[in-house]
N, C-alpha and C positions, 0 to 999 in steps of 0.2 A: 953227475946226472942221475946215476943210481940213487944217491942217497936221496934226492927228490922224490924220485917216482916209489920207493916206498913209505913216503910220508904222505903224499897222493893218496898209494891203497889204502894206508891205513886210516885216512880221513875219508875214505869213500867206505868203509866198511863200519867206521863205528857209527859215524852221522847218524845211518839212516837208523842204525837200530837206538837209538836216541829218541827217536819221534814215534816211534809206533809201541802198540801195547805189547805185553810180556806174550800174546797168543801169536804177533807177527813177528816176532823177532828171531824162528831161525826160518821161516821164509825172506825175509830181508837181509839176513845173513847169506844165505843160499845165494839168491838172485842177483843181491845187490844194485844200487845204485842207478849204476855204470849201465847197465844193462836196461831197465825201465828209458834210459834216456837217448840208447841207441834206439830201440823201440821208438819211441814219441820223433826222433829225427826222422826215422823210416816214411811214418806214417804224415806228419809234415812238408816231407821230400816227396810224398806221391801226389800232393794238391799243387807244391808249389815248386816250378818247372824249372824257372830260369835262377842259376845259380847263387847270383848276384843279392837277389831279395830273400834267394834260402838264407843266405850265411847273413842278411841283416835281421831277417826273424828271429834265427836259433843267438842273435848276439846281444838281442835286445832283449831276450829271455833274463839274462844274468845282472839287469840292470837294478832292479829291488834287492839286488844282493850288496851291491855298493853301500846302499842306508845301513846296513850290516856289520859293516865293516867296523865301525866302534863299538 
């Protein structure tokens, strides 16, 4: 289980600085990820009430991720 969860960080830590210019990358480093997407659940979770359609929003989020996969 350990060994997962830091292959997790460590893919949630270089991703992002992957994508953005050499100016945001040690705020992206900083911040990370992880956190911009508890953020965005936060503020999704205060529009939409009943739990059932929270967890099918935030799951149909990761669905353009699938095209990805190859």
């Amino acid at each position: 289980m350990l060994f997962f969860l830091v292959g997790l960080l460590v893919v949630n830590f270089i991703l992002p600085i992957e994508y953005v210019g050499i100016k945001w990358r040690a705020f992206c480093g900083c911040i990370g990820a992880w956190a911009i997407g508890v953020m965005l659940l936060a503020l999704v979770a205060n529009y939409v009430r009943d739990w059932r359609h929270l967890s099918l929003i935030v799951s149909c989020g990761g669905i353009p991720l699938l095209f990805t996969w190859w």
